[in-house]
Steps between C-alpha positions, in 0.01 A plus 500: 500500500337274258198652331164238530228617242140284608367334146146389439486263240214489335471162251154508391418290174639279280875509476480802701628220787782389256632856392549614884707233631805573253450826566526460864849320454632733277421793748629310779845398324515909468438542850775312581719702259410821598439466819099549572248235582143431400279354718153354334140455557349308304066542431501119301108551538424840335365370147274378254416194686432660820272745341320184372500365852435799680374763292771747572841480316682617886386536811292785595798647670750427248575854426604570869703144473734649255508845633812465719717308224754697273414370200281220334620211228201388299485194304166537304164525491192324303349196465272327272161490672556852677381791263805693456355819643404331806884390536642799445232729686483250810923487514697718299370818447385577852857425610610775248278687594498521886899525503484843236737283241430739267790414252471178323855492385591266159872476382512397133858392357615196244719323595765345308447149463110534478362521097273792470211424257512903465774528200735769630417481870864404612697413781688853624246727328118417654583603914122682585311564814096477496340746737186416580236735721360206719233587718230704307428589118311253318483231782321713685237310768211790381251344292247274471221272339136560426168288373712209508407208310251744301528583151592842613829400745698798546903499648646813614852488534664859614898598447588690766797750480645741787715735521671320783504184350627599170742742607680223754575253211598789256767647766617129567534462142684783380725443803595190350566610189761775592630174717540329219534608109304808527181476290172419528178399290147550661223266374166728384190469337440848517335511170275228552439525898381855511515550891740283688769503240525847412513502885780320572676674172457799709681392789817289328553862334485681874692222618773519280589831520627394822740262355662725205771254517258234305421500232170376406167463248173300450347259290156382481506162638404323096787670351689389803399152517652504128827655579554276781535197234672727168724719757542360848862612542366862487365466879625640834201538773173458331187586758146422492169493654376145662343347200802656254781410685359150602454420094836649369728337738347151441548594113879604578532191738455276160668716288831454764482155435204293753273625762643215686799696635322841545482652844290791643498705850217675670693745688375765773812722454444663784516164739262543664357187473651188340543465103422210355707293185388246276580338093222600277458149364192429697390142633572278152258200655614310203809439612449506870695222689723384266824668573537693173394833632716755365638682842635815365224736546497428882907503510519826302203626706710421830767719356242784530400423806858516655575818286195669669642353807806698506736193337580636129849291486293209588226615258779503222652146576162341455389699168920453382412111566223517305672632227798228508285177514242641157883604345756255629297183550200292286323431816149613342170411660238431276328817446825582401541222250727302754401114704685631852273468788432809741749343750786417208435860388527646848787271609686663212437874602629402794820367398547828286463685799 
């Protein structure tokens, strides 16, 4: 019996309505191939501009809209005219939040056929994995303003660590590292941070006694930052609190080449309720509606999605495509030096498929 996996596409911003549509035909020309089916709704309205026009960037019942679907595509979010907090507080976050997707998963590689401007990042030798805790630590809701618009205006803005929430993303993490090369590098502050860090020092150390298989140590997140440009073929499974994690993978994302093609995944790894996937590129307003969108990040995101989905062999055509049109073809977009459109670029994929 064919499997049917209910999609909500989520298109937000910017290009985020340009991105989504290639990725929608490469995950249906899988489908057919493998022998599932996708069926899509799509929330055109959940954005920028309706916040503008409504003061809410979904519905009040949004949350319970999306509860029922097995995963979520997002295009992007942010807008000029829309403080970015507002966007991200009034859209993305709370859908993180109320579905647990604890993991914000980013997979860093070169690939051949994409110029790193890192010397000595190359093709073969820079394959990472960014795990980033995404539901607590330093975007924490507690906090607050005082006396504001006095001389004397006060913000409080807490980190919040648990036990629970710590120890989740450290167990997925080292999991993934015995999956995969075997070793692991927490991001700290430890020396500088003196209660949160030494914290969650504390608990990669309990955790990993539980994985003696991996093999793992930690690097306070400057020195880290650093190594990611001088050494970033030294990396297996790097993990991170919110506000770590969400800075070093957009770092590795541009040492691998372009942001443009990054993906992420907010995965609730128990399934429970629906994960959500989306490229890290963001909105780009500047070049919104002119076809030149580079659609990798939502293709390579899809790829994620239908690996979480139970479809690795499909997972591997897409991310095996990728790899053949950046090494086997000059079909660039122009973030990637190239002139194709989105739809020459995706047309291309296609035919490599």
């Amino acid at each position: 019996m064919t499997t049917n996996h209910r999609i909500a596409l989520i298109p937000g911003d910017g290009i985020g309505a340009e991105v989504l549509p290639p990725a929608q035909q490469v995950l249906d020309v899988l489908g057919r191939r493998h022998g599932f089916t996708l069926s899509y709704t799509s929330y055109d309205d959940w954005s920028c501009e309706r916040y503008l026009r409504e003061g809410a960037m979904m519905p009040a019942d949004g949350i319970d809209q999306l509860r029922d679907k097995d995963a979520i595509l997002l295009g992007a979010v942010g807008y000029p005219g829309v403080p970015d907090h507002v966007s991200l507080w009034g859209l993305l976050i709370p859908i993180r939040r109320s579905f647990r997707q604890y993991v914000n998963l980013r997979p860093i590689r070169v690939f051949e056929g994409i110029d790193s401007p890192v010397h000595g990042a190359r093709p073969g030798e820079v394959d990472f994995v960014v795990v980033r805790e995404n539901v607590e630590g330093e975007y924490s809701e507690v906090g607050g303003r005082l006396n504001s618009g006095f001389p004397d205006e006060i913000a409080v803005q807490e980190a919040v660590f648990t036990r629970a929430g710590v120890t989740r993303v450290l167990d997925y993490a080292f999991k993934l590292a015995s999956e995969r090369g075997g070793r692991l590098t927490s991001a700290t502050k430890s020396n500088g941070i003196v209660h949160t860090m030494p914290f969650w020092d504390q608990l990669v150390a309990e955790r990993g006694t539980s994985f003696p298989q991996v093999e793992w140590d930690q690097e306070h997140i400057d020195a880290l930052a650093a190594k990611f440009v001088l050494e970033p073929a030294r990396f297996d499974v790097v993990v991170a609190s919110n506000l770590f994690g969400d800075i070093l993978s957009d770092l590795a994302a541009a040492v691998a080449g372009s942001i443009g093609i990054a993906p992420a995944a907010n995965l609730n790894p128990e399934r429970e309720f629906p994960s959500m996937f989306e490229p890290v590129h963001g909105s780009a307003p500047d070049i919104a509606g002119q076809g030149i969108a580079n659609p990798l990040g939502a293709i390579w995101s899809a790829a994620m999605m239908l690996d979480h989905l139970g479809h690795p062999a499909a997972a591997k055509d897409i991310t095996e495509a990728i790899g053949s049109v950046l090494a086997k073809t000059d079909i660039r977009t122009r973030d990637l030096g190239g002139t194709a459109t989105t739809a020459e670029f995706t047309d291309k994929l296609i035919e490599l498929l």
